[in-house]
VOPAGU-2260 file (C-alpha; in pm, 1 decimal, decimal comma):
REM VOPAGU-2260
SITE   aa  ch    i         X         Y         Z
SITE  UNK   A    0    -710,4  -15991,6    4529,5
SITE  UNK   A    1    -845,0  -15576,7    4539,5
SITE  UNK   A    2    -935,4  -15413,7    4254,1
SITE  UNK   A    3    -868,3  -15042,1    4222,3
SITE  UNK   A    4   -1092,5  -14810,7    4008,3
SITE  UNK   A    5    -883,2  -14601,5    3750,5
SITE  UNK   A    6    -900,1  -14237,4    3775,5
SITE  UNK   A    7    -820,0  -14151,4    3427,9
SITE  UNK   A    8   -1080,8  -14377,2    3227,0
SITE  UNK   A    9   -1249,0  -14528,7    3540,3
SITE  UNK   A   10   -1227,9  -14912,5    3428,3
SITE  UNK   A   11   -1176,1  -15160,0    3757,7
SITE  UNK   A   12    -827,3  -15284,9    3736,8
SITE  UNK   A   13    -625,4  -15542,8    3985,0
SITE  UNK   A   14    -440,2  -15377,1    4249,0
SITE  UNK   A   15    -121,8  -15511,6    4174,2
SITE  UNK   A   16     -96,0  -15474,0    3822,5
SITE  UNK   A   17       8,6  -15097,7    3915,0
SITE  UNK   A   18    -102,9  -14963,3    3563,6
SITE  UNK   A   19    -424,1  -14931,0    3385,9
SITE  UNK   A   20    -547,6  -15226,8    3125,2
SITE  UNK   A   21    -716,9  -14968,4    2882,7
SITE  UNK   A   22    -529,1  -14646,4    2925,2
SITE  UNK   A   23    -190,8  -14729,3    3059,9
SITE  UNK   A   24    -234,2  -14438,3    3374,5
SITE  UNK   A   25     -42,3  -14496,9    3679,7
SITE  UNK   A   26    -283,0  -14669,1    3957,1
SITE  UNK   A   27    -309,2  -14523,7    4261,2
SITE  UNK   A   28    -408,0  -14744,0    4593,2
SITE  UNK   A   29    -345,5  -14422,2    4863,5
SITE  UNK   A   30    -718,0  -14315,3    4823,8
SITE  UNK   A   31   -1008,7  -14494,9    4907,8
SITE  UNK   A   32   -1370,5  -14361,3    4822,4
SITE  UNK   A   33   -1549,4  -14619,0    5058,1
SITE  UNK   A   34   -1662,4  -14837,6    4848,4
SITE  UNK   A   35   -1398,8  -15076,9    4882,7
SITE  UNK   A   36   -1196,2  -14946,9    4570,2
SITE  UNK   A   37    -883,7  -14724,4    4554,2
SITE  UNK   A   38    -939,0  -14422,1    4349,4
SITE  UNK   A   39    -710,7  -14079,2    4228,9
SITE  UNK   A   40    -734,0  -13782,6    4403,5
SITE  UNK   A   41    -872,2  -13497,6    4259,0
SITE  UNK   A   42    -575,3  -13346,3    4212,2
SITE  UNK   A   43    -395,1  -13647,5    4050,7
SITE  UNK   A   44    -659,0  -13661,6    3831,5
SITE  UNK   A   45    -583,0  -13347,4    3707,8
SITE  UNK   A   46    -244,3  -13364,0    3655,6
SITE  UNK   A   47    -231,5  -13738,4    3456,9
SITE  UNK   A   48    -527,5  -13596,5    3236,4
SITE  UNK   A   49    -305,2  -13307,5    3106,6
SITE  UNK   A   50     -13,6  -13471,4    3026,2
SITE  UNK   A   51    -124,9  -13816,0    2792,1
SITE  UNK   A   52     127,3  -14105,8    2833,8
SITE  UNK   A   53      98,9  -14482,0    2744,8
SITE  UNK   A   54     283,2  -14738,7    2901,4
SITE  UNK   A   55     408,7  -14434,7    3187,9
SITE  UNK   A   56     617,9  -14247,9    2910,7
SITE  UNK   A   57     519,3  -13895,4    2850,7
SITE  UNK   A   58     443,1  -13730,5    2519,8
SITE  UNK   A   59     704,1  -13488,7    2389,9
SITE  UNK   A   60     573,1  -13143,4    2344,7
SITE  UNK   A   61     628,0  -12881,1    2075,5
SITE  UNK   A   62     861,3  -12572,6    2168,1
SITE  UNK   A   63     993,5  -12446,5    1809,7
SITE  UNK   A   64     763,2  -12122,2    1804,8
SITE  UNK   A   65     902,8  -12061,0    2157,3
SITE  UNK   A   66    1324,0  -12115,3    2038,5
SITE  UNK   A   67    1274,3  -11922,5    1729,9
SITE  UNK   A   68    1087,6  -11647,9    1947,5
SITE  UNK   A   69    1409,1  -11653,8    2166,5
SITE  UNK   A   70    1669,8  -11670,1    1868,3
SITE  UNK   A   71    1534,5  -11398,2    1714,1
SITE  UNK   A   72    1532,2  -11194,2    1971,6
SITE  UNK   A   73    1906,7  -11262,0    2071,3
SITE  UNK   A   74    1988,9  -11154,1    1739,3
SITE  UNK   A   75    1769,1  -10829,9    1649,9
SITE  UNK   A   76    1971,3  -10672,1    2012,3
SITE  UNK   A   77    2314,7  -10832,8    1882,7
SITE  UNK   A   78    2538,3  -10544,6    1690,4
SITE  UNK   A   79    2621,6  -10572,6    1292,2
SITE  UNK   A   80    2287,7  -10683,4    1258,7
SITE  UNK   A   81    2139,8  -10366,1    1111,9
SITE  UNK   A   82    1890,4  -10395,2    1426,1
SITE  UNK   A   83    1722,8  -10755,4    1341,2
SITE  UNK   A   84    1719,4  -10674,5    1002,0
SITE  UNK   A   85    1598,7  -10351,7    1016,4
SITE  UNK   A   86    1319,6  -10427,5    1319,5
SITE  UNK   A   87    1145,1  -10740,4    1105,1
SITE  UNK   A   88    1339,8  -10963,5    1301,8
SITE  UNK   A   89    1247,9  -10829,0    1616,4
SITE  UNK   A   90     865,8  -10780,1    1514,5
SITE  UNK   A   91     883,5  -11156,6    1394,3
SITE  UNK   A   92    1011,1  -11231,4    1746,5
SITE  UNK   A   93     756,8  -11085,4    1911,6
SITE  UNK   A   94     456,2  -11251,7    1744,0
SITE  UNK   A   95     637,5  -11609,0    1731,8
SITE  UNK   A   96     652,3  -11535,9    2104,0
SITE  UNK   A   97     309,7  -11388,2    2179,7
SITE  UNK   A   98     167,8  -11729,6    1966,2
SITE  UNK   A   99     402,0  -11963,0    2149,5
SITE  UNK   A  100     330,2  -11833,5    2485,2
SITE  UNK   A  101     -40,2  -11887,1    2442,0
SITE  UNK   A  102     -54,3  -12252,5    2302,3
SITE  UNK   A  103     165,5  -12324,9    2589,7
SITE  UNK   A  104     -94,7  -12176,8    2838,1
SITE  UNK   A  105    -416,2  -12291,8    2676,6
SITE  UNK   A  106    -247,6  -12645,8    2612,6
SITE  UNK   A  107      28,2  -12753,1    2802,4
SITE  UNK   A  108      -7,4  -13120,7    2717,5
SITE  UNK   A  109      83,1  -13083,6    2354,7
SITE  UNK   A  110     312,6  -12728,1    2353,7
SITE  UNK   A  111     618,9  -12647,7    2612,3
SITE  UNK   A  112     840,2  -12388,0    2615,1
SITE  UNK   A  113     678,5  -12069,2    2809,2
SITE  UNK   A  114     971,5  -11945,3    2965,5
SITE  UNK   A  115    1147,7  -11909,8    2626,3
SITE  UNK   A  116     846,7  -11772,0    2445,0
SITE  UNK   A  117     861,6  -11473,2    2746,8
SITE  UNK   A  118    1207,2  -11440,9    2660,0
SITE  UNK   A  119    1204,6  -11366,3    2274,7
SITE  UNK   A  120     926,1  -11130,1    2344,5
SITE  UNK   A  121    1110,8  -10938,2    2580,2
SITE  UNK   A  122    1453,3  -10954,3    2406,5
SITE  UNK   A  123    1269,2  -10872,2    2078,1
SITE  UNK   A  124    1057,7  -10537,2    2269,0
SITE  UNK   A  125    1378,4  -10384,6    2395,0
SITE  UNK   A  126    1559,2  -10444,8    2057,0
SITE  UNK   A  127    1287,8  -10205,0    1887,5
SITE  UNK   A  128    1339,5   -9976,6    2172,0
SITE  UNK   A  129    1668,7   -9909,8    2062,1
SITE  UNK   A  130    1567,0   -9943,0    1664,7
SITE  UNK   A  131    1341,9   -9690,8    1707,2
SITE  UNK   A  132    1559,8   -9415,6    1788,8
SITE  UNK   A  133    1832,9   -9453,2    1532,9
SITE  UNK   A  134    1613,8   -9544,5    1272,8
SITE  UNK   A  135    1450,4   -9200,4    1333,2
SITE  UNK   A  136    1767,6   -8990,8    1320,1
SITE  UNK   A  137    1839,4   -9174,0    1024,8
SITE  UNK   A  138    1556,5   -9087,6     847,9
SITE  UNK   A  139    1408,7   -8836,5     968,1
SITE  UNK   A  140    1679,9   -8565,8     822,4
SITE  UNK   A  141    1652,0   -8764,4     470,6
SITE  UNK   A  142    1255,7   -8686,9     475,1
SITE  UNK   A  143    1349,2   -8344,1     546,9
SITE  UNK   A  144    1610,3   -8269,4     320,4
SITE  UNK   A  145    1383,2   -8442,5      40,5
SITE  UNK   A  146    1120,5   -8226,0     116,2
SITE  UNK   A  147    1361,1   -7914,9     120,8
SITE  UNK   A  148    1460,5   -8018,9    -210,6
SITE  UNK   A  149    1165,0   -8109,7    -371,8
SITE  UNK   A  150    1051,5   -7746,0    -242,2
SITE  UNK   A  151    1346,6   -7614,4    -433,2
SITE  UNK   A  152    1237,1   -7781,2    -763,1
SITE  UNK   A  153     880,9   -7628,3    -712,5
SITE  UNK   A  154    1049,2   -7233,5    -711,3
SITE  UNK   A  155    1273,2   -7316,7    -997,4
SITE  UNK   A  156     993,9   -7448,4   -1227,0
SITE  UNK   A  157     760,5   -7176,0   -1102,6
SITE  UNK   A  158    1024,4   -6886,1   -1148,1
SITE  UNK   A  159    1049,5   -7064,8   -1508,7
SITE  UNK   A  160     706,8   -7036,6   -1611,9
SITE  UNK   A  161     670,6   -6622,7   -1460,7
SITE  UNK   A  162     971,1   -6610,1   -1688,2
SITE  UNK   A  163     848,3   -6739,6   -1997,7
SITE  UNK   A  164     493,9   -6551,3   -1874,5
SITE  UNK   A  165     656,5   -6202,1   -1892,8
SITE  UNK   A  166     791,7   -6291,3   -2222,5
SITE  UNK   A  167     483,7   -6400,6   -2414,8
SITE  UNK   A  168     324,8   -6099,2   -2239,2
SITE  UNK   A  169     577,3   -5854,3   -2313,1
SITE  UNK   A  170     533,1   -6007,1   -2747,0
SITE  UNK   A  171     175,9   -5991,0   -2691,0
SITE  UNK   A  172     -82,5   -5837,4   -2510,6
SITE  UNK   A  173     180,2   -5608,9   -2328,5
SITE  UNK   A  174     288,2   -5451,5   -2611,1
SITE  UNK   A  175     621,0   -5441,6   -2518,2
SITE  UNK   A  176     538,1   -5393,1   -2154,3
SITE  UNK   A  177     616,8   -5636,2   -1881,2
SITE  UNK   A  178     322,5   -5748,0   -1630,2
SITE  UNK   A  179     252,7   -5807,3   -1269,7
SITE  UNK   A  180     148,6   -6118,2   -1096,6
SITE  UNK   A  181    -219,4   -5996,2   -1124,9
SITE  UNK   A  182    -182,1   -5925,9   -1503,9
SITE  UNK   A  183     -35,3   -6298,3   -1570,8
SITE  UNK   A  184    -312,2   -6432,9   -1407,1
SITE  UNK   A  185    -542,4   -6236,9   -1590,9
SITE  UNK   A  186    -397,2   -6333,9   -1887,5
SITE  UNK   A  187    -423,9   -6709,3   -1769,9
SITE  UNK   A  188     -33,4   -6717,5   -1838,2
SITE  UNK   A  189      23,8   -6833,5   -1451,8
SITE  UNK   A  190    -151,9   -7039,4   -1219,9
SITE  UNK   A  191    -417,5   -6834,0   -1007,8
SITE  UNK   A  192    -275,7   -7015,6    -737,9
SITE  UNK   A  193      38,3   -6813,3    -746,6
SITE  UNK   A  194    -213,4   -6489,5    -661,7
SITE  UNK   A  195    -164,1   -6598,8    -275,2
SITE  UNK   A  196     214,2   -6538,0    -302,7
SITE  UNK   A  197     287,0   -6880,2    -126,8
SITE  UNK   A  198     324,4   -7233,1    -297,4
SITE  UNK   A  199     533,9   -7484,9    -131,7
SITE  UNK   A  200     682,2   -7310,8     124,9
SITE  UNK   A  201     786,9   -7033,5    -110,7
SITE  UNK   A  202     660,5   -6724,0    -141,5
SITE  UNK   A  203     669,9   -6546,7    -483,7
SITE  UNK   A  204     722,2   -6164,9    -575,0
SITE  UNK   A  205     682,5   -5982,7    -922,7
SITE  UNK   A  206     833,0   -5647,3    -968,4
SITE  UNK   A  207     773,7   -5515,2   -1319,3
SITE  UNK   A  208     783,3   -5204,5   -1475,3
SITE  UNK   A  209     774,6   -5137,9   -1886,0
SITE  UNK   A  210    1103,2   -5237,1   -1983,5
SITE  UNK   A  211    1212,9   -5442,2   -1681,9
SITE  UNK   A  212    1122,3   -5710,5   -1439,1
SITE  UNK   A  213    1252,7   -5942,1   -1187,5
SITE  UNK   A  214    1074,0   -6200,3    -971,4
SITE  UNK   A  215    1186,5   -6359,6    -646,2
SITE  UNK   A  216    1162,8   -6675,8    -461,7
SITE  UNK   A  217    1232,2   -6698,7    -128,8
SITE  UNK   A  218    1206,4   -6982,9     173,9
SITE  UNK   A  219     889,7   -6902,3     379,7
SITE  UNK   A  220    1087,5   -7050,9     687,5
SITE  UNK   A  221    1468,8   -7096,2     646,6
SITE  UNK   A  222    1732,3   -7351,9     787,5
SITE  UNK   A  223    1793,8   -7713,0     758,8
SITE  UNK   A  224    1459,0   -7801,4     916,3
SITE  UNK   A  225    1290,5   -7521,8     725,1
SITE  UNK   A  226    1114,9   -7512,4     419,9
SITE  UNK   A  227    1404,7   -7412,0     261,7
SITE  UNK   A  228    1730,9   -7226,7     202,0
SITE  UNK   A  229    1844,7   -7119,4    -134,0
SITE  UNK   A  230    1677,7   -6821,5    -281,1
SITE  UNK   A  231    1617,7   -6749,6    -657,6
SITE  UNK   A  232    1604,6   -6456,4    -893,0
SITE  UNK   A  233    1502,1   -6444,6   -1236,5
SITE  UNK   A  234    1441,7   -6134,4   -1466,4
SITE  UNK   A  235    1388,0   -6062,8   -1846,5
SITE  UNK   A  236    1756,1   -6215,5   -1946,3
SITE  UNK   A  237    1615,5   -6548,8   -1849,8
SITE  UNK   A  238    1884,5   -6647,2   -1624,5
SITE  UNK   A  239    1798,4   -6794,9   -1271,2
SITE  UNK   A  240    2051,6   -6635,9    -990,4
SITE  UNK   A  241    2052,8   -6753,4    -643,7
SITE  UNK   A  242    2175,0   -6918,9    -350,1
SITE  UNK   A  243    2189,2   -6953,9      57,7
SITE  UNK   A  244    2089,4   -6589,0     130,5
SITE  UNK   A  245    1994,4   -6694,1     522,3
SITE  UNK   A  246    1601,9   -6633,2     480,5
SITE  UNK   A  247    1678,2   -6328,9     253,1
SITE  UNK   A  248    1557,7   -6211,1    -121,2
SITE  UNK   A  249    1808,3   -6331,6    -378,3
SITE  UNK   A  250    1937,8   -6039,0    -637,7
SITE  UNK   A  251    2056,8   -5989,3    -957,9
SITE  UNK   A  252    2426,2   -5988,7    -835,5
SITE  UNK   A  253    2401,2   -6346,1    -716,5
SITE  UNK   A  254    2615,6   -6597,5    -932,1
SITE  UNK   A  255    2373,4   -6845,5   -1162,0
SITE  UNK   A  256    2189,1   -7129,5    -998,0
SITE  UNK   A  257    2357,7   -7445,9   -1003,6
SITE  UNK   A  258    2205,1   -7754,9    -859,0
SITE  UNK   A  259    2546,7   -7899,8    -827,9
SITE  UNK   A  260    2779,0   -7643,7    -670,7
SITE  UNK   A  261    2805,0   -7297,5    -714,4
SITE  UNK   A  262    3003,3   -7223,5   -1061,6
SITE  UNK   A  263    3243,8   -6944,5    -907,9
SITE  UNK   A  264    3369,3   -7235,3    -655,3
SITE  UNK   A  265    3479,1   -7419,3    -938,3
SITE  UNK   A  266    3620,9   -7165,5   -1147,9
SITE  UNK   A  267    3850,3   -7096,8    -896,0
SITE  UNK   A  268    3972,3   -7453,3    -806,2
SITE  UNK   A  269    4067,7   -7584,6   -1186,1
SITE  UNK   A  270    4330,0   -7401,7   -1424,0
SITE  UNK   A  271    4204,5   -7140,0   -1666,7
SITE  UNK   A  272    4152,0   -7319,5   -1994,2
SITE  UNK   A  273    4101,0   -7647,6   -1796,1
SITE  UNK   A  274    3721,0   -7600,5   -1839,9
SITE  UNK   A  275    3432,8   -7434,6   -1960,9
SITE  UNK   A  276    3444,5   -7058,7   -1810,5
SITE  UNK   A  277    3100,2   -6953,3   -2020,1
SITE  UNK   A  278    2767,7   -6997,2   -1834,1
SITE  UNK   A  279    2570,7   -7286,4   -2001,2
SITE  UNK   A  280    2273,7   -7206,5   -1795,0
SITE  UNK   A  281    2240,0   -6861,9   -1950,6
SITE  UNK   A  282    2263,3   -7044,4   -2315,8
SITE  UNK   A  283    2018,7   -7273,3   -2247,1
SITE  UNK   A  284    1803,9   -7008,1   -2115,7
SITE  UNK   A  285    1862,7   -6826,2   -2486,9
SITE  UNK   A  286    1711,3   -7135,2   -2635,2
SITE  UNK   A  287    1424,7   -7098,9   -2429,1
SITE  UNK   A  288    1394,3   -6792,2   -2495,7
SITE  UNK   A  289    1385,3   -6817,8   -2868,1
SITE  UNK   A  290    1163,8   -7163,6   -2875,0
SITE  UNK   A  291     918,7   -6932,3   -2612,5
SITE  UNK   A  292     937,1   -6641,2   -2907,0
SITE  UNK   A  293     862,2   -6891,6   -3219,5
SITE  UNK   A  294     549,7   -6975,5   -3049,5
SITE  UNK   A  295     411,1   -6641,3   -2946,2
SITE  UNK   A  296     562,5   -6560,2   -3393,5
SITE  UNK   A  297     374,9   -6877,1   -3478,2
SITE  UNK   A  298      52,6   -6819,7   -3258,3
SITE  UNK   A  299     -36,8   -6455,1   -3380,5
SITE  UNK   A  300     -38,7   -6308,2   -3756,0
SITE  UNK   A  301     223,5   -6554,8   -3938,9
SITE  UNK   A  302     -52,0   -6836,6   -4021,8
SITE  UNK   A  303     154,6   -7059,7   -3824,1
SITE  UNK   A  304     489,5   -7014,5   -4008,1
SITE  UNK   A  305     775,6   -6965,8   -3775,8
SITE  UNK   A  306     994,9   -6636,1   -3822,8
SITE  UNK   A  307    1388,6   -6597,4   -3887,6
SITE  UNK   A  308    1604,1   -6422,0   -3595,8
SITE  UNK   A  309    1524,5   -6083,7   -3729,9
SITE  UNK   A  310    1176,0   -6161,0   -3742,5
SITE  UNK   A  311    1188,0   -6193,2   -3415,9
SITE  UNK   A  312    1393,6   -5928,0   -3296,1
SITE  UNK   A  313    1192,3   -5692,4   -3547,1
SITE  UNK   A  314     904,4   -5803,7   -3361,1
SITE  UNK   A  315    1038,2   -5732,3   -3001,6
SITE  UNK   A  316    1005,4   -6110,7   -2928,9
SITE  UNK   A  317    1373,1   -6139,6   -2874,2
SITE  UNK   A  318    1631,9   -5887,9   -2813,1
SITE  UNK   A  319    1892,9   -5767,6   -3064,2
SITE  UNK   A  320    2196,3   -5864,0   -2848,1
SITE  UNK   A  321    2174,6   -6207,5   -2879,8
SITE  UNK   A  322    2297,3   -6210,8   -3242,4
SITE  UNK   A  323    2655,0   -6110,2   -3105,5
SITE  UNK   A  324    2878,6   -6348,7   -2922,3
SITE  UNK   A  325    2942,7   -6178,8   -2584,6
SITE  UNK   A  326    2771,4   -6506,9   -2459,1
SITE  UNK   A  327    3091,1   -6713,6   -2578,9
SITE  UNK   A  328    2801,9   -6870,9   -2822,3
SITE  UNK   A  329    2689,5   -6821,4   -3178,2
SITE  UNK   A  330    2309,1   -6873,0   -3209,2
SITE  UNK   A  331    2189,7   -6969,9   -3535,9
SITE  UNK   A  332    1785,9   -7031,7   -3612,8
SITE  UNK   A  333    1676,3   -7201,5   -3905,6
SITE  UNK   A  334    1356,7   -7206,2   -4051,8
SITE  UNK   A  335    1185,5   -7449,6   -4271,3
SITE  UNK   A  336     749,7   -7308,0   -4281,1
SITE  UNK   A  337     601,3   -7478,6   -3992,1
SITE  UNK   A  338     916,8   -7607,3   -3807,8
SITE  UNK   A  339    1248,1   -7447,0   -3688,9
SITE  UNK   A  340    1570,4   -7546,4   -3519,8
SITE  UNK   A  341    1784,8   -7339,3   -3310,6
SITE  UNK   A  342    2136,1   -7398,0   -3193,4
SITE  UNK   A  343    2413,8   -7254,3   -2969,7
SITE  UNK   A  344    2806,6   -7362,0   -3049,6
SITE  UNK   A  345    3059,5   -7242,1   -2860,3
SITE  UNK   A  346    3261,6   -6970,4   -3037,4
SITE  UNK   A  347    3593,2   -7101,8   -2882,6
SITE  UNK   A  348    3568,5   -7473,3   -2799,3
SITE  UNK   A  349    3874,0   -7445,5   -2495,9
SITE  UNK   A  350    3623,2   -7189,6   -2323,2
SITE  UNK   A  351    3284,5   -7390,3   -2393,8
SITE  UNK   A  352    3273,0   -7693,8   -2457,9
SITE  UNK   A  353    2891,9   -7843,8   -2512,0
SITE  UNK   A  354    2652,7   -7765,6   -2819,0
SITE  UNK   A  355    2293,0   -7722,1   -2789,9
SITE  UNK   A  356    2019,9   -7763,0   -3022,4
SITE  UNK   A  357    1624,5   -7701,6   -2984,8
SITE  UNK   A  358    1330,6   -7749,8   -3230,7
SITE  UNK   A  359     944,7   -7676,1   -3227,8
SITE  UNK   A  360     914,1   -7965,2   -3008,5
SITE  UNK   A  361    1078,6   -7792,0   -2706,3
SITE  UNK   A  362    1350,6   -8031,9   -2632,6
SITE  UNK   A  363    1683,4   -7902,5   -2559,4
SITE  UNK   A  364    1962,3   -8134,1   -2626,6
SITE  UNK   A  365    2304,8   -8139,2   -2562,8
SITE  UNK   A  366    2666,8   -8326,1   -2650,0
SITE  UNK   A  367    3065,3   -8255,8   -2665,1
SITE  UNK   A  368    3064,1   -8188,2   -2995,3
SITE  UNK   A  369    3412,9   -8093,7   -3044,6
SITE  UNK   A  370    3310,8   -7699,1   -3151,7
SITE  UNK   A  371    3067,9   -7842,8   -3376,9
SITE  UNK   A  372    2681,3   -7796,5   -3370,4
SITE  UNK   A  373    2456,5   -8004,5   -3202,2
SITE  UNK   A  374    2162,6   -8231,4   -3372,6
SITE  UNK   A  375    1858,1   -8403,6   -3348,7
SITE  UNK   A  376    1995,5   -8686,6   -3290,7
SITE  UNK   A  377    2217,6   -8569,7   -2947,4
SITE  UNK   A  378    2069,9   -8660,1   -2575,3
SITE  UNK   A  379    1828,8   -8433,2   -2409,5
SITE  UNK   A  380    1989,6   -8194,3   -2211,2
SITE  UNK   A  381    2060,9   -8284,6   -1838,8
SITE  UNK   A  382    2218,4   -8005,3   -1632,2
SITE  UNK   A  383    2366,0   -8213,9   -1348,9
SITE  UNK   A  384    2569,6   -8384,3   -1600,5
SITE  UNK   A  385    2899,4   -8255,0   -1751,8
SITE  UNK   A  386    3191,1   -8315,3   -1967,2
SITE  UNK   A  387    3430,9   -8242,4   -1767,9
């Protein structure tokens, strides 16, 4: 009887048993290494030692990485699936497949699926190809508009505070006089910032003279892609004009700003009477106006006592005209020592239909109040809402 030399764990086994005693390996008897025993090739060798079996029945490998690679990637190219879940599906895919692809190289015995793991990866790369693209035109316009927008805000609030400026100016060290962008910034009423002309791709202008002034905001570059492309004007009556004026200065003929649409479009789409036909912007711009005046009353020879309407107009902080009701409003101010309240109800309710009330603290609130005044107790003011 011949004895054959295992090639797996090298124990001496009987030629005719045909499999290993200890490990179970397939013998071999087709090689002989001259010493009267059968051995494994090389190459044999090689190939039972990677692959582990007992009794001749192969271990099963792993190959979930490697399927979910591949399933992900079949769905992140499939439509109606917002692009694999907005590319994390895809990216997923990829790594799953990258991971599976090397346990499967570095060790085959335990992890299968290669060809699979390739798979996902490639399905999952082109499906971010084609993410790529759309997710940029969707977003890309967003960013810009948001930064167009946001650009917007920044020339509104700045136009604001040269308006209220020239006012506290005009009541105080101006003597009546209005001031240029270099006399603000003396004053420290403004920013020196706004010295340079430019701030957030605006650029600012300040014509004054004694009695008058208007400043200007207009896009540095215009169009869609552009910085931006409504203009604004704002002079002593408070009120903030503008609109698209294609890259040009706004003027004091343009209709008032409104963020939502532009107020002459819907005046002439809705019946007369239907709606308010009075400019709420300019009344809440009197409110301003008066709070703006209270403080410069307050903050120079009246000990910190507020000052009745004609207090204020005798003192040039206000002007005389807003005690009629052109405006479509009647403005009353109240006065209690160190506080004050100021309101604006519409003289006919079918024409105008909010209230608005302000204190010392600066907040300007708002309601429907069926012709009647406002109060403390009504919601700050929001101009992008309405009641109608």
């Amino acid at each position: 009887m011949r004895s054959i030399k295992c090639g797996s764990c090298g124990l001496f086994n009987w030629a005719e048993s045909g499999l290993c005693k200890r490990c179970g390996a397939q013998l071999d008897a087709s090689y002989d290494d001259g010493s009267g025993y059968s051995n494994y090739n090389q190459q044999q060798q090689t190939y039972y030692a990677s692959y582990p079996s007992f009794a001749g029945v192969q271990v099963q490998r792993k190959s979930g990485l490697a399927v979910t690679s591949m399933v992900l990637g079949i769905i992140s190219i499939l439509p109606f699936t917002i692009g694999g879940f907005l590319g994390v599906g895809a990216i997923t895919g990829i790594v799953l497949g990258i991971v599976a692809f090397k346990k499967s190289r570095k060790r085959p015995s335990e992890y299968s699926g290669g060809g699979m793991a390739v798979a996902g990866i490639v399905l999952s790369s082109f499906a971010l190809l084609i993410m790529i693209p759309i997710i940029a035109a969707i977003a890309i316009p967003n960013l810009i508009a948001s930064r167009r927008a946001a650009n917007e805000g920044s020339a509104l609030s700045a136009l604001r505070t040269i308006q209220s400026a020239e006012e506290v100016y005009q009541s105080t060290v101006g003597d009546g006089r209005y001031a240029s962008m270099e006399e603000l910034v003396r004053a420290n009423l403004v920013s020196p910032e706004m010295l340079r002309g430019q701030k957030n791709g605006y650029r600012f202008v300040v014509r004054s003279n004694d009695m008058h002034f208007e400043a200007v905001a207009t896009p540095i570059t215009y169009g869609v892609t552009g910085t931006g492309k409504r203009s604004f004007y704002v002079s002593e009556d408070g009120v903030i004009r503008g609109g698209d004026r294609v890259g040009m200065e706004a003027t004091a003929s343009d209709p008032p700003y409104d963020p939502r649409a532009s107020y002459n479009e819907r005046a002439a789409s809705r019946p007369v009477g239907s709606f308010p036909v009075v400019d709420e912007a300019s009344v809440v711009s009197t409110l301003r106006n008066i709070h703006a005046a209270e403080a410069s009353y307050s903050a120079t020879d009246s000990h910190g006592y507020y000052g009745s309407m004609q207090d204020l107009v005798d003192r040039n902080f206000i002007r005389s005209d807003i005690l009629d009701s052109r405006s479509g409003y009647r403005f009353d101010l109240r006065v209690k020592g160190t506080t004050f309240e100021a309101l604006a109800t519409p003289v006919n309710y079918a024409k105008g239909r909010r209230s608005f009330y302000i204190s010392d603290n600066g907040v300007i609130r708002a309601a429907d109040r069926g012709g009647y005044e406002a109060t403390y107790n009504d919601p700050p003011y929001d101009a992008n809402s309405a009641s109608y």
